[in-house]
C-alpha positions as CSV (number, residue, x, y, z in Angstrom):
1,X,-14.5,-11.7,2.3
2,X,-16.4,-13.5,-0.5
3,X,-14.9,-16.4,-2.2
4,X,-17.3,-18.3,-4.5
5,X,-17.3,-18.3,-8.3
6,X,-19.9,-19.6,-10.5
7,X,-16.6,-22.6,-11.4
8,X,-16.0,-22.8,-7.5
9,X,-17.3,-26.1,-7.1
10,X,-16.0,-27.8,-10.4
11,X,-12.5,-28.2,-9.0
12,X,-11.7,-31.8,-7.7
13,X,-9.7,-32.5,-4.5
14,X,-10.0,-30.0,-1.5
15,X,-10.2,-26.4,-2.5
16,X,-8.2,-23.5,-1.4
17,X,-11.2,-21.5,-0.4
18,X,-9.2,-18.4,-1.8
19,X,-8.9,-20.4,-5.1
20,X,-12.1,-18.9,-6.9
21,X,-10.2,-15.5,-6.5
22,X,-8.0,-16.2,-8.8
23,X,-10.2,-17.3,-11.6
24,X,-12.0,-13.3,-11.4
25,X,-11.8,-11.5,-14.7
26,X,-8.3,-9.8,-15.4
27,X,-6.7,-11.5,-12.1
28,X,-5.1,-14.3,-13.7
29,X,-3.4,-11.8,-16.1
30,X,-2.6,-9.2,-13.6
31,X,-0.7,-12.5,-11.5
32,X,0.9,-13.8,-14.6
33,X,2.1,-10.1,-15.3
34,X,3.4,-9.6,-12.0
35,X,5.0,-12.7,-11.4
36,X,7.3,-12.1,-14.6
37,X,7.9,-8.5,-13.3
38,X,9.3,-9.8,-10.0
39,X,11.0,-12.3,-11.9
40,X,12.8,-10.3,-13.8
41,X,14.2,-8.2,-11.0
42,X,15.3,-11.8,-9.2
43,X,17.2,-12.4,-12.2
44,X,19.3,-9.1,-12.2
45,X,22.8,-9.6,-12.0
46,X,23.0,-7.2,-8.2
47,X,20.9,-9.7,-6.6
48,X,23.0,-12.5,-7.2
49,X,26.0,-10.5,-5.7
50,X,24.2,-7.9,-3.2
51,X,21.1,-9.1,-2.4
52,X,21.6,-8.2,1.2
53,X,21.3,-4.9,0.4
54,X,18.6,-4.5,-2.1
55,X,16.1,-6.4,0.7
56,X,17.8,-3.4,3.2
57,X,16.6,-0.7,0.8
58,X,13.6,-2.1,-0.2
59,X,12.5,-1.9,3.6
60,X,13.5,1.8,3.8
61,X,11.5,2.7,0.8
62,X,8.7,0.3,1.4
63,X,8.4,2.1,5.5
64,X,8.9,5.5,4.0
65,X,5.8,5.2,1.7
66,X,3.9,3.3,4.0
67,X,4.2,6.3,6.7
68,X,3.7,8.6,3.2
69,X,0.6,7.0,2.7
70,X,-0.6,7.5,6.7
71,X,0.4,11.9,6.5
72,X,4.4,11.3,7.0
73,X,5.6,12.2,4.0
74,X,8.8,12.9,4.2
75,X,12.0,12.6,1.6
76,X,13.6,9.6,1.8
77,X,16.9,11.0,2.7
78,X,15.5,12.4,5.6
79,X,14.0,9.4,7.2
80,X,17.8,7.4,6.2
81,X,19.6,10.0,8.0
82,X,17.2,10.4,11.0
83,X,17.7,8.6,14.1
84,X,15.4,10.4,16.9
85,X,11.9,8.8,16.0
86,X,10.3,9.5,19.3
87,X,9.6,13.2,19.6
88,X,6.7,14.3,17.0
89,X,3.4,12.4,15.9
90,X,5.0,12.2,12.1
91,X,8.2,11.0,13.4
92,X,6.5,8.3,15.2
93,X,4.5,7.0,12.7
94,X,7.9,7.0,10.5
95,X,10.1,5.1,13.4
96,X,6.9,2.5,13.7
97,X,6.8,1.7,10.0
98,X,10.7,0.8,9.9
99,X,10.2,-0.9,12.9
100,X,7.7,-3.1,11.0
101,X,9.7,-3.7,8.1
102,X,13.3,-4.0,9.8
103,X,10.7,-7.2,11.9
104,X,8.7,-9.0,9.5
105,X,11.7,-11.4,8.5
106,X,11.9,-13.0,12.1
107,X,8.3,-12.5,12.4
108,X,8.1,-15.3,9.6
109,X,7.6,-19.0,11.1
110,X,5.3,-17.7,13.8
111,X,3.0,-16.2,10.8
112,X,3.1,-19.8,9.4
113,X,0.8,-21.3,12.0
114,X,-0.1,-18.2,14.1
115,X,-1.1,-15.3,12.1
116,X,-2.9,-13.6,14.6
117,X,0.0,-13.7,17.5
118,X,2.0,-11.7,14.6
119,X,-0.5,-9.2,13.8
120,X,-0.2,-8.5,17.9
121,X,3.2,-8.1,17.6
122,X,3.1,-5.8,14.2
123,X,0.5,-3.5,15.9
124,X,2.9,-3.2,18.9
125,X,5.9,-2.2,16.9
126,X,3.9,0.2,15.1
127,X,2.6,1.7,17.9
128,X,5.3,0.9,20.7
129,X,7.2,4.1,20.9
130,X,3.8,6.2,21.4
131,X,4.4,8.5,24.4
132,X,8.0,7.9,24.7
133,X,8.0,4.2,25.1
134,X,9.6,1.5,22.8
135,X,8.9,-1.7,21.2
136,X,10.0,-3.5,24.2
137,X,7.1,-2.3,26.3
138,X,5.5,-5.1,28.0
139,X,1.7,-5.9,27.3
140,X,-0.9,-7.2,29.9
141,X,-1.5,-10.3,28.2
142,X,-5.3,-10.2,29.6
143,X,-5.7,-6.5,29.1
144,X,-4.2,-5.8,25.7
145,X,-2.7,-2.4,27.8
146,X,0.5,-1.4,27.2
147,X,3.4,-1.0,30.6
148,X,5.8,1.9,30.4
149,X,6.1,4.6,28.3
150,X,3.2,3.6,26.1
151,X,0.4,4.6,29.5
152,X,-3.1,3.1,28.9
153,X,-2.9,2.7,25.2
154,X,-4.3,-0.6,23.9
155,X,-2.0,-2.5,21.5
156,X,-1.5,-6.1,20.2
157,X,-5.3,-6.7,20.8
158,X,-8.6,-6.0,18.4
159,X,-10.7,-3.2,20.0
160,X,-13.4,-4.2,22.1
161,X,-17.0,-3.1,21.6
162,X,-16.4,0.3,23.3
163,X,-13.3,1.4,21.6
164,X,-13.9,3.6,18.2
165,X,-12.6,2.5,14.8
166,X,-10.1,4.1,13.4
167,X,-10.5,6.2,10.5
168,X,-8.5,5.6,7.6
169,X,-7.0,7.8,4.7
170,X,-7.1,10.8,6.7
171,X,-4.0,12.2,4.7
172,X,-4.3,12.5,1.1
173,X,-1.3,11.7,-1.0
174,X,-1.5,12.8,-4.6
175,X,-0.4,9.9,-7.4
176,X,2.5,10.5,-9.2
177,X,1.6,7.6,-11.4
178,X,-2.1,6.7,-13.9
179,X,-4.0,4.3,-12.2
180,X,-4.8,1.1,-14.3
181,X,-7.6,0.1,-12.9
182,X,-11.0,1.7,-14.4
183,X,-13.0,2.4,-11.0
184,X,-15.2,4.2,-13.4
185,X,-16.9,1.4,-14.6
186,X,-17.4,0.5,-10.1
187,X,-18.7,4.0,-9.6
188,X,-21.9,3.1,-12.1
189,X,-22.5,0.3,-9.8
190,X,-21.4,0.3,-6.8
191,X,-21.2,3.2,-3.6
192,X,-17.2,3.6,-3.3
193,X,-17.2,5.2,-0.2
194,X,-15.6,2.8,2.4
195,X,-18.6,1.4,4.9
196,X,-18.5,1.7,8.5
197,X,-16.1,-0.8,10.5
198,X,-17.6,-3.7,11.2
199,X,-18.0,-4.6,14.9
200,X,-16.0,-5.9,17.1
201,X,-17.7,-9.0,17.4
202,X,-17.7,-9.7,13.6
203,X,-13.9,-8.3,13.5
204,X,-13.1,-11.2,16.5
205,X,-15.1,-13.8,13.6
206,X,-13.8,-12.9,10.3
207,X,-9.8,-12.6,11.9
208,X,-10.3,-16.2,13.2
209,X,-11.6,-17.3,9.4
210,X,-9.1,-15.6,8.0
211,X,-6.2,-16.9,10.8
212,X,-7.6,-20.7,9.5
213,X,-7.2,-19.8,6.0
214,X,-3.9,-18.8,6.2
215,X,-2.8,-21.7,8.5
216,X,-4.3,-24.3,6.4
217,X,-2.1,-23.2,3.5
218,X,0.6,-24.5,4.5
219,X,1.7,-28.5,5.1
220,X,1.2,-31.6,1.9
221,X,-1.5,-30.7,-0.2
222,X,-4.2,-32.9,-2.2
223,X,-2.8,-33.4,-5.9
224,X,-5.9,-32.0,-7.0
225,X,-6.4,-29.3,-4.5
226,X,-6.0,-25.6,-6.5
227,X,-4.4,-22.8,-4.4
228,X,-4.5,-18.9,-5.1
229,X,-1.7,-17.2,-6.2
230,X,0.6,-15.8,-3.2
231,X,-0.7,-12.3,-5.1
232,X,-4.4,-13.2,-4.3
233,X,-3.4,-14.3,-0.7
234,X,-1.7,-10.9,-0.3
235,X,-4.1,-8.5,-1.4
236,X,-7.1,-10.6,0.8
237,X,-4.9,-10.1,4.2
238,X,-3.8,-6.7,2.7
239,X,-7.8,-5.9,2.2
240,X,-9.1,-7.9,5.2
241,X,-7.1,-5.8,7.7
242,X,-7.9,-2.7,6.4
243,X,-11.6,-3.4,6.1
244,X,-12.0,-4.6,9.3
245,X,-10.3,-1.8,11.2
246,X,-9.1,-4.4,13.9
247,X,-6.8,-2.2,16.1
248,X,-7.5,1.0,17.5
249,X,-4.9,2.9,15.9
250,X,-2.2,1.9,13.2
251,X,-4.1,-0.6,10.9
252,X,-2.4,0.7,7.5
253,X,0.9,0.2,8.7
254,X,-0.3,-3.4,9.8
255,X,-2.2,-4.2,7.0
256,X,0.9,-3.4,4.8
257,X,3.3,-4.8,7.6
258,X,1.1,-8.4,7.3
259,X,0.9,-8.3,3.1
260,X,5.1,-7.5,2.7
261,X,5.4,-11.2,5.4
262,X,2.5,-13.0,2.8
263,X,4.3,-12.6,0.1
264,X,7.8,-13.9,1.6
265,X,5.8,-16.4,3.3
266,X,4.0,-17.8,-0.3
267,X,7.0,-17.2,-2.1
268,X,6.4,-14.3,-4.9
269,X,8.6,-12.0,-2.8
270,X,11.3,-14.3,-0.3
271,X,14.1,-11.8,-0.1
272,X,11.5,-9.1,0.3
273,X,13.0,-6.7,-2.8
274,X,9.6,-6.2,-3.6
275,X,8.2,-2.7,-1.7
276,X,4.3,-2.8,-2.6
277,X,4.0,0.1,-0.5
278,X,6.0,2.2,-2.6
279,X,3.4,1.3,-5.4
280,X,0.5,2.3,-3.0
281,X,2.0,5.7,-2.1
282,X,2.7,6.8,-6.2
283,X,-1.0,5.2,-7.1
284,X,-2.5,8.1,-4.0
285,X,-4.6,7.7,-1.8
286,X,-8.0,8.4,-3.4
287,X,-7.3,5.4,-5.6
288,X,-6.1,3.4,-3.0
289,X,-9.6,4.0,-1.3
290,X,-11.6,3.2,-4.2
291,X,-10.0,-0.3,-4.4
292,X,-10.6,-1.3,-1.1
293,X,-14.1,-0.1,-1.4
294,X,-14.2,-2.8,-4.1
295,X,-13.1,-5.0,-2.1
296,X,-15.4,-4.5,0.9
297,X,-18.1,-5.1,-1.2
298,X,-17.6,-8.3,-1.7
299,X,-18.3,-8.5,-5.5
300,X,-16.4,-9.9,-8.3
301,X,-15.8,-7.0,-10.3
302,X,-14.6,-5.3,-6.5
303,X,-12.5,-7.5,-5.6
304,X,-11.0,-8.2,-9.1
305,X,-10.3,-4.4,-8.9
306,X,-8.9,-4.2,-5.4
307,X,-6.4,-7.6,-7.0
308,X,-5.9,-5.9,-9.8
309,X,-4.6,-2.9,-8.3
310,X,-2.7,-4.8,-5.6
311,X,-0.4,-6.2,-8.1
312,X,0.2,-2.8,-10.3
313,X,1.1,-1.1,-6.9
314,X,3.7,-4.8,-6.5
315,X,4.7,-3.7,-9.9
316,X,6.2,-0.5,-9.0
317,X,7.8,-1.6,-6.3
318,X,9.7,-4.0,-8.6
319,X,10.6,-0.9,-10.6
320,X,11.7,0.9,-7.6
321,X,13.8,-1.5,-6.5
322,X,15.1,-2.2,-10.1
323,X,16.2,1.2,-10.7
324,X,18.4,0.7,-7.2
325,X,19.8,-2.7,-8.9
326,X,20.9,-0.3,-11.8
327,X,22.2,2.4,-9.5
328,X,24.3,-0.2,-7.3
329,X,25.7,-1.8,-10.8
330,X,27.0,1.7,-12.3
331,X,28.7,2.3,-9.0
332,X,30.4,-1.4,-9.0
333,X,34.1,-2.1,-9.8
């Protein structure tokens, strides 16, 4: 997770050590653009009457891409009329992602000064019905093993040195919308093909730098001090998690889990209307894997691509939830 700029250090006051992000080429215009997108939506006339209910679709959506994106692709009807999610691998993996979003709410003051004590808890609700358990299923606060239904499976703790990685995009997912972001331009310098997990040792370092980082945001800051964008925050947990491969099992639906709280907790998204995921599922997978290899990198024309696409993919999901703004204002009295 690199965060210096050759500007980095003209700043006076305290620096957000995430600041320098913001300044990459073409991220302060993707953050402007998005920020009037989700403004916009904010200002529709539904979400000053039924705002209740866009958040409660937004969450549906936002789980149903987010298991789309990990080989549960199923029609959106199908996961709002289901309500058996214990049976089949697919239909667990689509019961732990509304689990995560139907959570992340409550899930909100804890993340505010203990980030890591949530991601625990997201990788348990992801994960808590495996084998026939639920949610509810205790964890051996020393062990990291899961009691009842859920047998010897670790949750709610990184994986230890003899635990494998897990391997992510598995599932393709074909886009249904053009990419915006030229990864050509990455491929002539850079390898995108995702590197190895890093180990667990190096996983247990970089979560507790990025745990401070995220702690120290919030409280009085110096009148000087520059902050990045809550879009900047959320796309370095979003791309954090998934490099990193903390957990055993699970880490997309915790990395997207953690990004949908960062940006209620920094304030681009606080009713959560916003579905990013949605944005990540129509942009496929193969892109989606090009901008994290970006990201993992650690350079500045990476990670301004991994940002950059990030906030198209936050873009859609203001379209997808703006189209259901228009849908519930043809249908009011």
């Amino acid at each position: 997770m690199s965060t210096s700029t050759p500007s980095s250090s003209a700043a006076s006051g305290p620096a957000d050590p995430l600041a320098p992000l913001g300044e990459l080429p073409g991220v302060a215009e993707a953050v402007a653009e998005t920020r009037r997108a989700v403004d916009r939506l904010y200002g529709h006339r539904v979400m000053r009457r039924r705002a209740a209910e866009v958040t409660s679709e937004a969450a549906l959506r936002g789980a149903r891409a987010s298991a789309a994106l990990e080989g549960a692709n199923w029609p959106l009807e199908e996961v709002r009329r289901r309500t058996d999610f214990g049976r089949e691998a697919d239909a667990r993996l689509v019961g732990g992602a509304l689990r995560l979003n139907a959570e992340v709410g409550q899930l909100l003051g804890t993340w505010r000064h203990s980030p890591l004590q949530v991601l625990a808890r997201l990788h348990l609700l992801a994960v808590g019905d495996t084998g026939g358990g639920s949610a509810s299923d205790s964890v051996d606060a020393m062990t990291g093993e899961a009691s009842g239904g859920l047998g010897a499976i670790a949750v709610g703790r990184p994986r230890r040195a003899d635990e494998p990685a897990e391997v992510l995009f598995r599932h393709p997912l074909a886009a249904t919308e053009k990419v915006e972001t030229e990864f050509a331009a990455l491929e002539r310098t850079l390898d995108l093909s995702l590197p190895p997990a890093p180990s667990a040792a190096e996983v247990s370092g970089r979560l507790d730098t990025l745990a401070h980082i995220l702690a120290s945001r919030g409280g009085t800051k110096h009148p000087n001090e520059r902050t990045a964008p809550a879009l900047v925050v959320a796309a370095v947990v979003h791309g954090e998690l998934l490099a990193l491969r903390p957990f055993t099992s699970a880490n997309g639906l915790v990395a997207r889990a953690a990004t949908r709280i960062v940006l209620i907790a920094e304030g681009l998204d606080p009713k959560a209307v916003c579905p990013m995921e949605v944005g990540l599922a129509e942009l496929g997978s193969d892109a989606y894997l090009a901008a994290l290899t970006g990201y993992a990198s650690g350079t500045a024309d990476g990670m301004a691509a991994w940002i950059a696409h990030c906030a198209q993919a936050l873009r859609l999901g203001v379209r997808e939830s703006t189209a259901v703004c228009e849908a519930m204002q043809r249908g009011m009295a």
